[in-house]
C-alpha positions in Angstrom: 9.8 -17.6 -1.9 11.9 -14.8 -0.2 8.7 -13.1 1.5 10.4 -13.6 5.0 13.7 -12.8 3.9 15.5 -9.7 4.1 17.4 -9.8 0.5 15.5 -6.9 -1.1 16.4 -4.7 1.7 17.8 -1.3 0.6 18.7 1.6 2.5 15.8 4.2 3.0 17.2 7.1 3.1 16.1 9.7 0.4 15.7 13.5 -0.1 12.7 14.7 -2.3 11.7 17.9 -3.7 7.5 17.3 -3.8 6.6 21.0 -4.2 7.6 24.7 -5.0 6.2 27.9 -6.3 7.7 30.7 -7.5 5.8 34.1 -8.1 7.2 37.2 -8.6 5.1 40.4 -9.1 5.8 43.2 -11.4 6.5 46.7 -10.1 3.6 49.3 -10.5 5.7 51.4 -12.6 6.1 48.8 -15.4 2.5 47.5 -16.0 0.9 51.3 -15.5 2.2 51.5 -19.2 -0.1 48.4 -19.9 -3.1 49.6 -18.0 -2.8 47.4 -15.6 -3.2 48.2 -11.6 -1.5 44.1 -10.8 0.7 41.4 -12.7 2.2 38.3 -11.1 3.9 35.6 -13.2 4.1 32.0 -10.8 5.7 29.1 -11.6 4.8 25.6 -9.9 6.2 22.4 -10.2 5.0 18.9 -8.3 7.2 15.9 -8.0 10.5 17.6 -8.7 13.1 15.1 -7.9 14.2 12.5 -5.7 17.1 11.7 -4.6 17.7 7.9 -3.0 19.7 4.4 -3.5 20.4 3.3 -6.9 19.6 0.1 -5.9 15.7 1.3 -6.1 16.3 1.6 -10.1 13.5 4.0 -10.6 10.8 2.9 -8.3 10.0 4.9 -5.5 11.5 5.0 -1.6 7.9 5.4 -0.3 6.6 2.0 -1.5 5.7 -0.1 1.5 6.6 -3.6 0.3 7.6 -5.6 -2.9 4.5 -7.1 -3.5 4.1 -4.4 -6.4 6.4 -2.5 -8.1 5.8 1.1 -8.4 7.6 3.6 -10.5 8.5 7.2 -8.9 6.0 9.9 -10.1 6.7 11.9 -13.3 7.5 15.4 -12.5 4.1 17.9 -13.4 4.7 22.4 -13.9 2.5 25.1 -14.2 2.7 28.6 -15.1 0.3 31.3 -14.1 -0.6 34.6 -15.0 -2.9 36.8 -12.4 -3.8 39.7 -13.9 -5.8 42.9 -12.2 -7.0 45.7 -14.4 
């Protein structure tokens, strides 16, 4: 009915946050005592937020039309250890 109609027109302006890693390695001198020659710890997360008209409720600013409705991606971490002996 309103397919040539600008009535679900929202502003498109948004500010996301799609990826980051943190690492951070140990110094030498604390993981000598473990035997251990390298330790890094990292820390990633994907989808972190998204920041955009309430008028969106939910769904996401990068959808290219109304013909579907689709819901903004749930945020996803991981942690990981690297380890050299």
């Amino acid at each position: 009915m309103y397919d040539y109609s600008d009535i679900r027109v929202v502003s498109a302006n948004y500010l996301k946050l799609n990826y980051l890693t943190l690492s951070y390695e140990l110094p030498e001198r604390l993981i000598k005592r473990l035997a251990m020659s390298r330790l890094e710890v990292r820390l990633s997360g994907y989808n972190l937020f998204t920041v955009c008209a309430k008028e969106l409720k939910g769904q996401t600013p990068q959808q290219g039309g109304f013909t579907t409705i689709q819901l903004s991606d749930r945020p996803s971490y991981s942690l990981g250890i690297n380890v050299s002996f």
